[in-house]
mmJSON file of the N, C-alpha and C atoms, coordinates in Angstrom:
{"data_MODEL":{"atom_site":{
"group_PDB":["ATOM","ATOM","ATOM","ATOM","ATOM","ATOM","ATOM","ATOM","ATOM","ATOM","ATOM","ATOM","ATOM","ATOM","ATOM","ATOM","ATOM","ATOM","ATOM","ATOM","ATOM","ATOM","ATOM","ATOM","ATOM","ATOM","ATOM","ATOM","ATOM","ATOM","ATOM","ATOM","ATOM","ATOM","ATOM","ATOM","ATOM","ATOM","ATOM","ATOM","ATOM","ATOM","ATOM","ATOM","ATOM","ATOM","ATOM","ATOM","ATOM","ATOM","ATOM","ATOM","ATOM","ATOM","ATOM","ATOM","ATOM","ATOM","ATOM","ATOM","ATOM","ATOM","ATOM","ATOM","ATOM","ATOM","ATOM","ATOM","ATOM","ATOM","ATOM","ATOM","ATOM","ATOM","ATOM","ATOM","ATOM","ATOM","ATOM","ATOM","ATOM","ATOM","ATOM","ATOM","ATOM","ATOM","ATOM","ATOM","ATOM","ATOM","ATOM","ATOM","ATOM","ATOM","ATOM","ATOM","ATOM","ATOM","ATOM","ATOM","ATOM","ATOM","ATOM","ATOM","ATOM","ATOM","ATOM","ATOM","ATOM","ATOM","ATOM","ATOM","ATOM","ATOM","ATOM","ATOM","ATOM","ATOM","ATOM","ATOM","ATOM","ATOM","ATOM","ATOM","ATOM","ATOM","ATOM","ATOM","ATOM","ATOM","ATOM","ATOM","ATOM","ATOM","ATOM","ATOM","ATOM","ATOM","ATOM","ATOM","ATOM","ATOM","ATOM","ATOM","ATOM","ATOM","ATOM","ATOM","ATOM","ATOM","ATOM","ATOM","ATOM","ATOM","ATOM","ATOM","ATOM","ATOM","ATOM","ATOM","ATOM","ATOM","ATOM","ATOM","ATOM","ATOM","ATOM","ATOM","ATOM","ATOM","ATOM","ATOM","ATOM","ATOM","ATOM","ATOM","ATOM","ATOM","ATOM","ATOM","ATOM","ATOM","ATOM","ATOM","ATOM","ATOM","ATOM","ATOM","ATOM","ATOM","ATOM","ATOM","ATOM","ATOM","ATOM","ATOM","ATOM","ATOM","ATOM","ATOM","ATOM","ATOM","ATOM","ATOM","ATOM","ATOM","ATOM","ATOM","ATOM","ATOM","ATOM","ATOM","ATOM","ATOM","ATOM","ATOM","ATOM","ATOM","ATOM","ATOM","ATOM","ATOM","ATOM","ATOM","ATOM","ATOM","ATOM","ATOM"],
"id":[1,2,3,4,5,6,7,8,9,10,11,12,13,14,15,16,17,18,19,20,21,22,23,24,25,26,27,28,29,30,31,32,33,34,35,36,37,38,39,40,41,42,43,44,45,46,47,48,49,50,51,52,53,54,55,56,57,58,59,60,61,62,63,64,65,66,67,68,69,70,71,72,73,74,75,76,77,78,79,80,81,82,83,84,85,86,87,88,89,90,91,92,93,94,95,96,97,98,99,100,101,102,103,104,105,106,107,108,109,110,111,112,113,114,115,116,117,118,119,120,121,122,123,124,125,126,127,128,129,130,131,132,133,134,135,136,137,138,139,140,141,142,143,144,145,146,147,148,149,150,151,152,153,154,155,156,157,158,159,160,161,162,163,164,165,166,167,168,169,170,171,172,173,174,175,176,177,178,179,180,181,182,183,184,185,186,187,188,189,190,191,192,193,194,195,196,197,198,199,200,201,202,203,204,205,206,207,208,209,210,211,212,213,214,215,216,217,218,219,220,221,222,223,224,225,226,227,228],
"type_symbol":["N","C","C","N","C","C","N","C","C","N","C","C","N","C","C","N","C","C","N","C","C","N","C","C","N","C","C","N","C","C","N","C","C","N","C","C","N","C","C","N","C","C","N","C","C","N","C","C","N","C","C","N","C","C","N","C","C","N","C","C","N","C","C","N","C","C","N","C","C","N","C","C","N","C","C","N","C","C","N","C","C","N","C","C","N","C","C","N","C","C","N","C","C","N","C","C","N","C","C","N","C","C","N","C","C","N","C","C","N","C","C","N","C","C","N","C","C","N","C","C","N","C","C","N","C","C","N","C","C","N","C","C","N","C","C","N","C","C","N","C","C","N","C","C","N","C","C","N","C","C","N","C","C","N","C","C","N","C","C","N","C","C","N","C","C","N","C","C","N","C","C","N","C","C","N","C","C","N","C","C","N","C","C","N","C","C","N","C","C","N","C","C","N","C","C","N","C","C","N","C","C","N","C","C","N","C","C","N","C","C","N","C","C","N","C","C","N","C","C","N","C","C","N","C","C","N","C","C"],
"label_atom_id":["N","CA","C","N","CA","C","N","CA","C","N","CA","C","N","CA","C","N","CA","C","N","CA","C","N","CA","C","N","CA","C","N","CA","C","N","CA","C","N","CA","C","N","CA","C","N","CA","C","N","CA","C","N","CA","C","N","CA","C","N","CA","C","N","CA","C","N","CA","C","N","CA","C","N","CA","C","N","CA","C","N","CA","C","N","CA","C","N","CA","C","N","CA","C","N","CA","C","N","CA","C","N","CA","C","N","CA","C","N","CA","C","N","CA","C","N","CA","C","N","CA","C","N","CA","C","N","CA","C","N","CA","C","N","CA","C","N","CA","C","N","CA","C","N","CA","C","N","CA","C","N","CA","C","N","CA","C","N","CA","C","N","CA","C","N","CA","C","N","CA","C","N","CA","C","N","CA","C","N","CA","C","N","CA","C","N","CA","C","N","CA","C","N","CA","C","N","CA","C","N","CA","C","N","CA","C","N","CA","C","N","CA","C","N","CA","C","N","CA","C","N","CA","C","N","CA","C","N","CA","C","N","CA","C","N","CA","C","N","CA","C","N","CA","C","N","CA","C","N","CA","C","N","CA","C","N","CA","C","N","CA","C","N","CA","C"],
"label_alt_id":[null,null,null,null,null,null,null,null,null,null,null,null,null,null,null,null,null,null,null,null,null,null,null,null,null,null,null,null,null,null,null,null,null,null,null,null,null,null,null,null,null,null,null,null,null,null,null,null,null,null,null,null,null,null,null,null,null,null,null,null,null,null,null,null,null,null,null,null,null,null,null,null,null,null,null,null,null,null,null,null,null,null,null,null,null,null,null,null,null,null,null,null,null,null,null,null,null,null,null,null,null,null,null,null,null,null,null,null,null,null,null,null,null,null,null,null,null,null,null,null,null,null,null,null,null,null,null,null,null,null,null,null,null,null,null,null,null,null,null,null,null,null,null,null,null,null,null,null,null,null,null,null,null,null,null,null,null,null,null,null,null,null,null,null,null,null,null,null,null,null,null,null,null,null,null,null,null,null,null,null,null,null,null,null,null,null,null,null,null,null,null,null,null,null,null,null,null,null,null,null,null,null,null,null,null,null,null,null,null,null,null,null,null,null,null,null,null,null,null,null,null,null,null,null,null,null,null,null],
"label_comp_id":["UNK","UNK","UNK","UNK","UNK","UNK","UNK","UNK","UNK","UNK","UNK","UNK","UNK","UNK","UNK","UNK","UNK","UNK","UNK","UNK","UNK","UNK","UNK","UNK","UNK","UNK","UNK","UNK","UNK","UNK","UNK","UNK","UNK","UNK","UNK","UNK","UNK","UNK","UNK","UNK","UNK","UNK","UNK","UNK","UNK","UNK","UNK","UNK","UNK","UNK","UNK","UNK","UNK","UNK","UNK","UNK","UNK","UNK","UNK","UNK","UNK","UNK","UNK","UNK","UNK","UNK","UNK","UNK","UNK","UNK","UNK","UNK","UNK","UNK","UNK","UNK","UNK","UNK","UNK","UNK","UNK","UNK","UNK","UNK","UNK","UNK","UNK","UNK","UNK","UNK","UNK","UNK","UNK","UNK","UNK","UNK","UNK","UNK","UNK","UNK","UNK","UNK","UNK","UNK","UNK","UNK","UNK","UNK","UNK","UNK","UNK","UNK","UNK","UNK","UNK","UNK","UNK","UNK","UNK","UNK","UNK","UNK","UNK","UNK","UNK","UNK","UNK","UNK","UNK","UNK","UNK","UNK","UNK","UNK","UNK","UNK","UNK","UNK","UNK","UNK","UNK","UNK","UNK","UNK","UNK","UNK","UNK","UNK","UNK","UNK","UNK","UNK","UNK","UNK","UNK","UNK","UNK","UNK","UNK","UNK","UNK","UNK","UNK","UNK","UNK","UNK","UNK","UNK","UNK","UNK","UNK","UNK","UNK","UNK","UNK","UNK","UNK","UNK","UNK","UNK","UNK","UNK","UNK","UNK","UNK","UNK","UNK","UNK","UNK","UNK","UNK","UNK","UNK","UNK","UNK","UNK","UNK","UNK","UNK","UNK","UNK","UNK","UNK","UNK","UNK","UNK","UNK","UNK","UNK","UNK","UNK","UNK","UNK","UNK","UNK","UNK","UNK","UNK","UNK","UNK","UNK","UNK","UNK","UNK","UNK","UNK","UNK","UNK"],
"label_asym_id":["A","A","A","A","A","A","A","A","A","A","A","A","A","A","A","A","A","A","A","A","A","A","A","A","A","A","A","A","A","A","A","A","A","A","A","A","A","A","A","A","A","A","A","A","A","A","A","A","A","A","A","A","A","A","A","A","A","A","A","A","A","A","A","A","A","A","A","A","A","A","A","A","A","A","A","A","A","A","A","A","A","A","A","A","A","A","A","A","A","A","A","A","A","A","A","A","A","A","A","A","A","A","A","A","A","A","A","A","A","A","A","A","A","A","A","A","A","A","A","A","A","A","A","A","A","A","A","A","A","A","A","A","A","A","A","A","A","A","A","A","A","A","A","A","A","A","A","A","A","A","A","A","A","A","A","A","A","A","A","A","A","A","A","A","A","A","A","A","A","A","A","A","A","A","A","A","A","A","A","A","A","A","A","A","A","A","A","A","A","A","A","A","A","A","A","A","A","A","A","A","A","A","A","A","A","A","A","A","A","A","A","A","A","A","A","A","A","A","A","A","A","A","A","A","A","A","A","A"],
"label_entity_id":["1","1","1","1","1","1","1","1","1","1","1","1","1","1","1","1","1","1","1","1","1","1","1","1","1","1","1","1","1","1","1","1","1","1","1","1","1","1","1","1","1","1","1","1","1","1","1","1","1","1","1","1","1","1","1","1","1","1","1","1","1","1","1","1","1","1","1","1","1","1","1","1","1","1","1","1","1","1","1","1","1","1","1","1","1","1","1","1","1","1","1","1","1","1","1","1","1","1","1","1","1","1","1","1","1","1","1","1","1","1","1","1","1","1","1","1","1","1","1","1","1","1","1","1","1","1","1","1","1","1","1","1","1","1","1","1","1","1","1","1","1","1","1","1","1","1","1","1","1","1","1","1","1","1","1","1","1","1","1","1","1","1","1","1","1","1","1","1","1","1","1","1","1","1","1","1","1","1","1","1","1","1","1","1","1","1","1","1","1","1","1","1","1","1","1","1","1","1","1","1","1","1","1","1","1","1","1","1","1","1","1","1","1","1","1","1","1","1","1","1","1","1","1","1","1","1","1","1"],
"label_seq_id":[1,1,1,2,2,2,3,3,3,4,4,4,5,5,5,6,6,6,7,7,7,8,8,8,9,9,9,10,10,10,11,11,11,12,12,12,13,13,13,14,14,14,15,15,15,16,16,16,17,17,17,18,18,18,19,19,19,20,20,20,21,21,21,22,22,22,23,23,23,24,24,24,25,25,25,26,26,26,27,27,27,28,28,28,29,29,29,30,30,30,31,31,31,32,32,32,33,33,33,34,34,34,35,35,35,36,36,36,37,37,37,38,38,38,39,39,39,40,40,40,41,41,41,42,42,42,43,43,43,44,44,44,45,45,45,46,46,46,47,47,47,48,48,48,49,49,49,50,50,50,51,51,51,52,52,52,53,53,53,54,54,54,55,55,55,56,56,56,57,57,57,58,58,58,59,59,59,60,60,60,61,61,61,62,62,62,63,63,63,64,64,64,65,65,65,66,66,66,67,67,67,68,68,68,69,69,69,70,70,70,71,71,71,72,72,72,73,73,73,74,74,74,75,75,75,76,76,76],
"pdbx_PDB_ins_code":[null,null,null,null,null,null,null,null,null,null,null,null,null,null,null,null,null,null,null,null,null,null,null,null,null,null,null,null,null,null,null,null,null,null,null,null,null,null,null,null,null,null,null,null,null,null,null,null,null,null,null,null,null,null,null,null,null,null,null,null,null,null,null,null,null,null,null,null,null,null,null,null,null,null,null,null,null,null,null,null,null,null,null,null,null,null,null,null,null,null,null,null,null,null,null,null,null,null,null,null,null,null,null,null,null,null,null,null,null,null,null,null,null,null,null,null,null,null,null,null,null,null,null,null,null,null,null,null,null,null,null,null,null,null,null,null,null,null,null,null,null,null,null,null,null,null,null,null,null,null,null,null,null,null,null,null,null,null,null,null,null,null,null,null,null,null,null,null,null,null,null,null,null,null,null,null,null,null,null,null,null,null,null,null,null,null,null,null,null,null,null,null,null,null,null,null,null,null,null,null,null,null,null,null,null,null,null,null,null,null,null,null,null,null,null,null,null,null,null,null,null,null,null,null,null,null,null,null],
"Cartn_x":[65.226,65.606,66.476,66.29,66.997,67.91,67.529,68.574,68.136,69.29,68.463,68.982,68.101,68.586,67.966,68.457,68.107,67.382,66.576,65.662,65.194,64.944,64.294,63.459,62.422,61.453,60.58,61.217,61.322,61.016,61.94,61.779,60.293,59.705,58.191,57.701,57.491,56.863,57.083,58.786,58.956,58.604,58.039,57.719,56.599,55.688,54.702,54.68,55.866,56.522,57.351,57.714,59.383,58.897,59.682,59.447,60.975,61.402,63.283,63.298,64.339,65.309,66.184,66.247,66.977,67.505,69.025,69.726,69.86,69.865,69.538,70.904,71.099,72.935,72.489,73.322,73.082,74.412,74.422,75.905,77.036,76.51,77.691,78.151,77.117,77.085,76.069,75.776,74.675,73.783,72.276,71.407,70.499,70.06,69.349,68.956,67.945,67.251,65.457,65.18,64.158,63.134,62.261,61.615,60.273,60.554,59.517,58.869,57.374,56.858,55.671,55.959,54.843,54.495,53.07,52.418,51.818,52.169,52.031,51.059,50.181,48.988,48.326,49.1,48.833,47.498,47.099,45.735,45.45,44.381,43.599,42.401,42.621,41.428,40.777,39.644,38.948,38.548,38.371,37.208,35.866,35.681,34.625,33.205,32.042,30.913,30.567,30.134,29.578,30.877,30.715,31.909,31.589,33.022,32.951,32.713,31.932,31.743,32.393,33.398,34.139,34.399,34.113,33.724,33.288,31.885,31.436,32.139,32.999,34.338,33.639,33.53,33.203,34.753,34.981,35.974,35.593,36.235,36.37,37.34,38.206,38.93,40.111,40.318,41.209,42.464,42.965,44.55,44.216,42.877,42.403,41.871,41.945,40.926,43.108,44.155,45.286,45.786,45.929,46.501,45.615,44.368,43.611,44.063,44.152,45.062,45.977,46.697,48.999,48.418,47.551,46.942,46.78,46.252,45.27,46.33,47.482,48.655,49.571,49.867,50.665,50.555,48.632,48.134,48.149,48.314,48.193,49.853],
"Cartn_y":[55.41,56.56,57.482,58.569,59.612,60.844,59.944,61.394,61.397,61.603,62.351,63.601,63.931,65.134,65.281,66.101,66.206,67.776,67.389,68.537,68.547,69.454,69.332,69.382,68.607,68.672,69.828,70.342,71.677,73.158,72.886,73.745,74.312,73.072,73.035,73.45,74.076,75.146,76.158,76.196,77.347,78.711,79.719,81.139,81.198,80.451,79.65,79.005,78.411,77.365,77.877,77.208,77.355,77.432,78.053,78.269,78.305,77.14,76.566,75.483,76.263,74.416,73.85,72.74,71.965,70.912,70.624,70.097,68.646,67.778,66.487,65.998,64.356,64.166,62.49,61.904,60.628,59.994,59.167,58.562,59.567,60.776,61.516,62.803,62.487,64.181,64.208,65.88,66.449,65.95,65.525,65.212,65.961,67.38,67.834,69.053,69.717,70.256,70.258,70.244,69.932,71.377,71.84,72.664,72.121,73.021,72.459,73.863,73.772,74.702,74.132,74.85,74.372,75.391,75.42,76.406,75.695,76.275,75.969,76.827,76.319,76.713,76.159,76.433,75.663,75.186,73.835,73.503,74.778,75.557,76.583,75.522,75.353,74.458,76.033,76.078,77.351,76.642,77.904,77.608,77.631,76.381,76.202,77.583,77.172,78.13,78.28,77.01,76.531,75.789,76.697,75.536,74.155,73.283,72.043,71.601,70.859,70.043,68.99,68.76,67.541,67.199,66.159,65.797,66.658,67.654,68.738,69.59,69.988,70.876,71.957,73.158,74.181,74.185,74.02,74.303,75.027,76.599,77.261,77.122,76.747,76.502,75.183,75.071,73.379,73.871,74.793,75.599,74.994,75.58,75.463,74.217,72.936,71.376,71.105,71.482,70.635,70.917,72.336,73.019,72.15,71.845,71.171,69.875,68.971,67.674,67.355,68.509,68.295,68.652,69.962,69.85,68.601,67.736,65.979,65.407,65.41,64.101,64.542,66.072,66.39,65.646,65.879,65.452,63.894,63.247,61.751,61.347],
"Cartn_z":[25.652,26.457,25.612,25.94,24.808,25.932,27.109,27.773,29.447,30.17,31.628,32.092,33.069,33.655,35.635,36.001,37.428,37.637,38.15,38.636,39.85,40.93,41.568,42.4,43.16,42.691,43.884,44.389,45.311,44.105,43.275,42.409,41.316,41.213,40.782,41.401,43.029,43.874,44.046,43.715,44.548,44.001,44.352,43.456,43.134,42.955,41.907,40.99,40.735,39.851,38.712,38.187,37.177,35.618,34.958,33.515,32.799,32.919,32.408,31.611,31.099,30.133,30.97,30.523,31.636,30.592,31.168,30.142,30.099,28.847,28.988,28.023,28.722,28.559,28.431,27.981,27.346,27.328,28.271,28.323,28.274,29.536,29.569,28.499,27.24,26.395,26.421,26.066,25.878,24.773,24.716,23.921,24.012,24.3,23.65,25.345,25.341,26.288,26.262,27.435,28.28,28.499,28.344,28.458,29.085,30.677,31.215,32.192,32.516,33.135,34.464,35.459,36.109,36.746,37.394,37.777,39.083,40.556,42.08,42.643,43.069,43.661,44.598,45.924,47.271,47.616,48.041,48.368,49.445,49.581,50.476,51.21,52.225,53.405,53.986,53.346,54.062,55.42,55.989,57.567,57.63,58.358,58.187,58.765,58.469,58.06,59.519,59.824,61.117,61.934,63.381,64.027,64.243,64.256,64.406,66.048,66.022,67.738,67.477,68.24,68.909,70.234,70.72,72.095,72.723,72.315,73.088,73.005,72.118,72.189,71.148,70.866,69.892,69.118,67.812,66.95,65.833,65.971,65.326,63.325,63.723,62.555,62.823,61.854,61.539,62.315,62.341,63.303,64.804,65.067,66.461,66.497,66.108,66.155,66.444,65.678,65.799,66.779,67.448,68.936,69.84,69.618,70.902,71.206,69.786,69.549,70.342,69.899,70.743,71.952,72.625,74.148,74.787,74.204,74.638,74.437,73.605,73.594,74.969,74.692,75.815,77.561,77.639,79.004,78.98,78.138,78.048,78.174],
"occupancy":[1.0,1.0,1.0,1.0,1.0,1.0,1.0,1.0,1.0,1.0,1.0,1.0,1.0,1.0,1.0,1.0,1.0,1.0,1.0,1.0,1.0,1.0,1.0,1.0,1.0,1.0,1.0,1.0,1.0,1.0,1.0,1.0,1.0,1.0,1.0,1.0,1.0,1.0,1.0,1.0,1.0,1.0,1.0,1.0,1.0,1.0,1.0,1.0,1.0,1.0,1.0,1.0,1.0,1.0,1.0,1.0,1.0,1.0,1.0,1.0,1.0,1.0,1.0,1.0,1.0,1.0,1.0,1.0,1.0,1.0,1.0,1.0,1.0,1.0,1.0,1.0,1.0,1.0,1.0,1.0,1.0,1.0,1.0,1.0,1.0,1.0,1.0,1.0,1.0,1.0,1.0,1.0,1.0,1.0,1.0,1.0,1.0,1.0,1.0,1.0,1.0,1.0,1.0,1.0,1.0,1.0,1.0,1.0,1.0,1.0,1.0,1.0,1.0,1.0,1.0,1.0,1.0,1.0,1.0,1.0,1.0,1.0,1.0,1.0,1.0,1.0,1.0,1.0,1.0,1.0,1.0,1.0,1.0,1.0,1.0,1.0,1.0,1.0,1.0,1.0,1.0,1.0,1.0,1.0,1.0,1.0,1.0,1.0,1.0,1.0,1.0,1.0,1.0,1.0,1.0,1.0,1.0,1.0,1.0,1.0,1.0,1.0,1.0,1.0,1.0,1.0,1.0,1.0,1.0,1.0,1.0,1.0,1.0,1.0,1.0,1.0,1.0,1.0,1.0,1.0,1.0,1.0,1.0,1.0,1.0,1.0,1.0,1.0,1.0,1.0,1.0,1.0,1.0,1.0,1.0,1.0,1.0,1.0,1.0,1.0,1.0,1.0,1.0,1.0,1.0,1.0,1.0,1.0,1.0,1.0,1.0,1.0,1.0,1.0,1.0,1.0,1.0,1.0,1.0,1.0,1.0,1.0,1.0,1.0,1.0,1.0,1.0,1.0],
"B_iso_or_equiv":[0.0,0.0,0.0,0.0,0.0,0.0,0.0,0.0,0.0,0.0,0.0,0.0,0.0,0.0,0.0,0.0,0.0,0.0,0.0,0.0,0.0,0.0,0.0,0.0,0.0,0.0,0.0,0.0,0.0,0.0,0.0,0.0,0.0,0.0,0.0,0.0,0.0,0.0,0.0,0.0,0.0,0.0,0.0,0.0,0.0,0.0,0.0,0.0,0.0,0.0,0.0,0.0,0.0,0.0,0.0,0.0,0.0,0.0,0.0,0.0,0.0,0.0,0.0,0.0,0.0,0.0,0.0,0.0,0.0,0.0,0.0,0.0,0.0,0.0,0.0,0.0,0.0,0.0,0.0,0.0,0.0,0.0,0.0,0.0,0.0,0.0,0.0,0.0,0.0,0.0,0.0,0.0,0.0,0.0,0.0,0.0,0.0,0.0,0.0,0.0,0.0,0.0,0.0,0.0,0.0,0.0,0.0,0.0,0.0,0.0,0.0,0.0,0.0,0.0,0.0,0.0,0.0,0.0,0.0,0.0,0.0,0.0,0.0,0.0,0.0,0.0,0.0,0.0,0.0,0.0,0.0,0.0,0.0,0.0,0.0,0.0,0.0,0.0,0.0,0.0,0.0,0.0,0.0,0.0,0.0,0.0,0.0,0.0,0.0,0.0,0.0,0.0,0.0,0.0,0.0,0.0,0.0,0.0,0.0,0.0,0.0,0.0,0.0,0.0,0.0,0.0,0.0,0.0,0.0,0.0,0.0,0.0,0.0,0.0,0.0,0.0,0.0,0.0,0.0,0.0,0.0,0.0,0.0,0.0,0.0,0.0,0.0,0.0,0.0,0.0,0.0,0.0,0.0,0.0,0.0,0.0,0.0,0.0,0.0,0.0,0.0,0.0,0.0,0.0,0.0,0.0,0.0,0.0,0.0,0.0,0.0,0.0,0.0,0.0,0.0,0.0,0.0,0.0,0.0,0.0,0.0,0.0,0.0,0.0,0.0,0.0,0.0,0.0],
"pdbx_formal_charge":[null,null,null,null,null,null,null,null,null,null,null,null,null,null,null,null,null,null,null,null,null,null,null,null,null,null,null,null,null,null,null,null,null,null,null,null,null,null,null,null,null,null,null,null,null,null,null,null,null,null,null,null,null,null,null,null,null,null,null,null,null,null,null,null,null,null,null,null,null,null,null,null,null,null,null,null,null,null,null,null,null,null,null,null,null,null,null,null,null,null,null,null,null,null,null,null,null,null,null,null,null,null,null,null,null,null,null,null,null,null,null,null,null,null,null,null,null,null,null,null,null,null,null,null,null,null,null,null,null,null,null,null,null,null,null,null,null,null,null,null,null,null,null,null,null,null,null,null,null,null,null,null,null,null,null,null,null,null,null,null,null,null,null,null,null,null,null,null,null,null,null,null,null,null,null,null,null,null,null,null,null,null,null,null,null,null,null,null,null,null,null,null,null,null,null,null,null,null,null,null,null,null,null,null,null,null,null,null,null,null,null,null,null,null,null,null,null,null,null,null,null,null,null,null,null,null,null,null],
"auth_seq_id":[1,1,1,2,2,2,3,3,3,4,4,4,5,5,5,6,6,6,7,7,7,8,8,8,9,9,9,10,10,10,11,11,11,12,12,12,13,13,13,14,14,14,15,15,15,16,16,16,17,17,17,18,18,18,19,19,19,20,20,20,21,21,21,22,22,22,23,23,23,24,24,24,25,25,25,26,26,26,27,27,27,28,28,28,29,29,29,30,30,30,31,31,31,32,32,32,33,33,33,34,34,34,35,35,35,36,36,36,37,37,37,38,38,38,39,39,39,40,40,40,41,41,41,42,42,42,43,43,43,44,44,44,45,45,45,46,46,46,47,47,47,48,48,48,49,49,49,50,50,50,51,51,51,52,52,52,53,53,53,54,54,54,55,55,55,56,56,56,57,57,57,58,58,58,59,59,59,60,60,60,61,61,61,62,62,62,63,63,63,64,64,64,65,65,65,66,66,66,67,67,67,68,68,68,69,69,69,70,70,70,71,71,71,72,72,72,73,73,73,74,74,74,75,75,75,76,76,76],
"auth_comp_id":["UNK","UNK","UNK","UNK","UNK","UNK","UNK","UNK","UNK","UNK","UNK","UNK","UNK","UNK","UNK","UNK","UNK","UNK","UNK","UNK","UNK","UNK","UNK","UNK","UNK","UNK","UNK","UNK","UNK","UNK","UNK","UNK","UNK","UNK","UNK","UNK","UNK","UNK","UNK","UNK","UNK","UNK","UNK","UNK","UNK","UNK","UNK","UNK","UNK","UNK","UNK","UNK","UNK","UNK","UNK","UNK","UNK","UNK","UNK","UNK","UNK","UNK","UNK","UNK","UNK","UNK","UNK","UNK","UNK","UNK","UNK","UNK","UNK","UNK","UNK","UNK","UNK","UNK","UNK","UNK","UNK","UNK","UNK","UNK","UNK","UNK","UNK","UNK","UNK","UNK","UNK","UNK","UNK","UNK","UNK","UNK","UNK","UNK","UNK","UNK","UNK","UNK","UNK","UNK","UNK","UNK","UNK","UNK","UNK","UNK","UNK","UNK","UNK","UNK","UNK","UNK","UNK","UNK","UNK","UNK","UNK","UNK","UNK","UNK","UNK","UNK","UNK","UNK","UNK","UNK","UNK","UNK","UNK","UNK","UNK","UNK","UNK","UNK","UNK","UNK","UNK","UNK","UNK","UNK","UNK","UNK","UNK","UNK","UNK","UNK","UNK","UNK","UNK","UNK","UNK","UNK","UNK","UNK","UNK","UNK","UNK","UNK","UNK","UNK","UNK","UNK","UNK","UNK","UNK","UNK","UNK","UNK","UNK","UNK","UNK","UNK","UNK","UNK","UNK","UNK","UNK","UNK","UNK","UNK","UNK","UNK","UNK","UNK","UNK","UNK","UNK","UNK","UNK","UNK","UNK","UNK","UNK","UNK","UNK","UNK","UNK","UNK","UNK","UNK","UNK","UNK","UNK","UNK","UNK","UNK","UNK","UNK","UNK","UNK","UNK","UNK","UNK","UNK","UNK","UNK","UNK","UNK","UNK","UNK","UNK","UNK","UNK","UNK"],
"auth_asym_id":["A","A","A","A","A","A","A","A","A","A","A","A","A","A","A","A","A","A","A","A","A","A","A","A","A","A","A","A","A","A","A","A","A","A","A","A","A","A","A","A","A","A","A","A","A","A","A","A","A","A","A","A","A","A","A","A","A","A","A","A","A","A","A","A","A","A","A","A","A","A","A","A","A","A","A","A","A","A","A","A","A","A","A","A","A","A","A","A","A","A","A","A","A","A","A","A","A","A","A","A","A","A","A","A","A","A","A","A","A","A","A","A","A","A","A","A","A","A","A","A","A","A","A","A","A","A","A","A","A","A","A","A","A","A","A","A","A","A","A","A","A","A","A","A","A","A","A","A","A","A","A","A","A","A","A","A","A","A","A","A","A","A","A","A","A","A","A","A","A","A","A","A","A","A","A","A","A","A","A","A","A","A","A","A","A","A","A","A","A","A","A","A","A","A","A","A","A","A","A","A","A","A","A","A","A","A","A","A","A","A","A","A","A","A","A","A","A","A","A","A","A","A","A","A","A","A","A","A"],
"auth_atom_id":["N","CA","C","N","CA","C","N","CA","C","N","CA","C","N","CA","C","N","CA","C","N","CA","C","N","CA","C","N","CA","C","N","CA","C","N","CA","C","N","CA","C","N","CA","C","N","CA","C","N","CA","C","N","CA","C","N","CA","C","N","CA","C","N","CA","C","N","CA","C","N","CA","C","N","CA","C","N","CA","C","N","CA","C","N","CA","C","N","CA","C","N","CA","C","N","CA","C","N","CA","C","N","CA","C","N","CA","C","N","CA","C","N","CA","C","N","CA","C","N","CA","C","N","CA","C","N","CA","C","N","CA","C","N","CA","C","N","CA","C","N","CA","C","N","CA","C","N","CA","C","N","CA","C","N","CA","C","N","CA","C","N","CA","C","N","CA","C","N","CA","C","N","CA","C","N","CA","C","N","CA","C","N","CA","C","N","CA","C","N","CA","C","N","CA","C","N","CA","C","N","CA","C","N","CA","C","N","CA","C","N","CA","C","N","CA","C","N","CA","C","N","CA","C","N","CA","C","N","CA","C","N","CA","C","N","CA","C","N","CA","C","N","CA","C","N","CA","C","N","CA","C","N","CA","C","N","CA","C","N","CA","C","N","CA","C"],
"pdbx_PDB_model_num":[1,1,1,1,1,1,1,1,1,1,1,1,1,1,1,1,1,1,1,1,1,1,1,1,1,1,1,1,1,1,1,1,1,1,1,1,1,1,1,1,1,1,1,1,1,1,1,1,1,1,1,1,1,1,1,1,1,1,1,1,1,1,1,1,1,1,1,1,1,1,1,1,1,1,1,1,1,1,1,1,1,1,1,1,1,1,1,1,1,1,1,1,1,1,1,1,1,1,1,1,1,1,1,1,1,1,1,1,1,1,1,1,1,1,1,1,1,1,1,1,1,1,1,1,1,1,1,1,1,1,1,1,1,1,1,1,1,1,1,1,1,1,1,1,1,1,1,1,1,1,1,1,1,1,1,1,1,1,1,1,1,1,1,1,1,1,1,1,1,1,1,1,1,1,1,1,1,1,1,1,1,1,1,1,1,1,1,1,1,1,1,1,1,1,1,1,1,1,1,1,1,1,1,1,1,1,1,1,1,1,1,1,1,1,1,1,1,1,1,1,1,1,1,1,1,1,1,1]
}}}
């Protein structure tokens, strides 16, 4: 091991991700710095082409299949 540091890991998303040094310490002094980059690019779930049938149900998009969901737990 040559060093740690704290980052975190919120920060690798946020903006579209981070482009920093980050400082690395080794029993309490500094050993060196960290150069790190990441690039955030949220999974996109398109809607579907054709609606979905569920229990005879027409579903338009995945928003509208989870509102119907919490509807059915609510009545149960």
């Amino acid at each position: 091991m040559i060093g740690a540091t704290k980052i975190k890991v919120s920060a690798l998303c946020a903006n579209g991700g981070i482009d920093d040094w980050f400082e690395i310490s080794f029993k309490g002094k500094e050993a060196g710095k960290l150069h790190l980059r990441s690039l955030w690019q949220p999974l996109i779930i398109p809607a579907p082409a054709n609606p979905l049938h569920v229990a005879g149900v027409v579903i338009n998009s995945l928003s509208e299949l989870q509102r119907q969901r919490e509807e059915q737990k609510r009545r149960w």
